[in-house]
C-alpha positions as CSV (number, residue, x, y, z in Angstrom):
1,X,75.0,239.7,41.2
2,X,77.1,242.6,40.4
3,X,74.8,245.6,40.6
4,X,75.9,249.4,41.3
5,X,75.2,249.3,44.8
6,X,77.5,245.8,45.6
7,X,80.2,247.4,43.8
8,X,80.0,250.5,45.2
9,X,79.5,249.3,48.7
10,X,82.8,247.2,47.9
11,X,85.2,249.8,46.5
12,X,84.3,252.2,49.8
13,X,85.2,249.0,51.9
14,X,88.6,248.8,49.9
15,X,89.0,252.7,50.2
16,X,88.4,253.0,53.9
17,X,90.9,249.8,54.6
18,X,93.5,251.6,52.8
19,X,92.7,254.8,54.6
20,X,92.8,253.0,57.6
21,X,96.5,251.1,56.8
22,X,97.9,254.4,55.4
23,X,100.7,256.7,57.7
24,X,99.1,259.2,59.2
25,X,100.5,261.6,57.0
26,X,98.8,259.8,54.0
27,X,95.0,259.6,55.3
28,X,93.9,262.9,53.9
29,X,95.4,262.1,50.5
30,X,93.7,258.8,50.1
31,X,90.8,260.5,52.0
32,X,91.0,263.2,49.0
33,X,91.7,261.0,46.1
34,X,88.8,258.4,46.9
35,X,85.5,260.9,47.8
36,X,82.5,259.6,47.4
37,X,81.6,261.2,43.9
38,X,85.2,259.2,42.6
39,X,83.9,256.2,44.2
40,X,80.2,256.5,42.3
41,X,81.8,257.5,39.1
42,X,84.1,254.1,39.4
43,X,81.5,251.8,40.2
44,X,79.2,253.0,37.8
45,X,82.4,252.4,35.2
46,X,83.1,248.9,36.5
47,X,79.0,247.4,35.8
48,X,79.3,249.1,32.9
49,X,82.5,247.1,31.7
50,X,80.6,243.8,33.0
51,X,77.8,244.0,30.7
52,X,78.2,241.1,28.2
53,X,81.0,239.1,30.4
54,X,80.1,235.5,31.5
55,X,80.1,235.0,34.8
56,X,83.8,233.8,35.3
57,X,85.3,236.6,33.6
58,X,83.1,239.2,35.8
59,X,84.0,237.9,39.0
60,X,87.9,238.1,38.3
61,X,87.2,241.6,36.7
62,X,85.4,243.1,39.7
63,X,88.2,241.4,41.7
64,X,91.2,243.2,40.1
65,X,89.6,246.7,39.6
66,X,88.8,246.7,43.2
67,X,92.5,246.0,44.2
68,X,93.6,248.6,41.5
69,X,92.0,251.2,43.5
């Protein structure tokens, strides 16, 4: 369920919400701190980490390093 592209796809829906809630002074640091080669490199760190985790303990993990962002 967790693939590269379903984590991916949800860590640049969590980036552009905070972008999107930020000041307008702070959009182009978050825009700067979460490009899309940051985004890639995270979600390919993330399924990584989930290989070898029952299904329980992948769902909560996905969960909380998406918020962490």
């Amino acid at each position: 369920m967790y693939d590269f592209s379903y984590v991916l796809g949800l860590l640049r829906v969590h980036a552009a919400d905070l972008e999107r809630r930020a000041l307008s002074g702070e959009r182009t640091k978050i825009a700067r701190m979460f490009t899309e080669r940051t985004l890639r490199n995270r979600a390919v760190a993330i399924t990584h980490r989930l290989q070898g985790m029952d299904e329980l303990r992948r769902h909560q993990f996905v969960a909380e390093a998406i918020r962490r962002l």
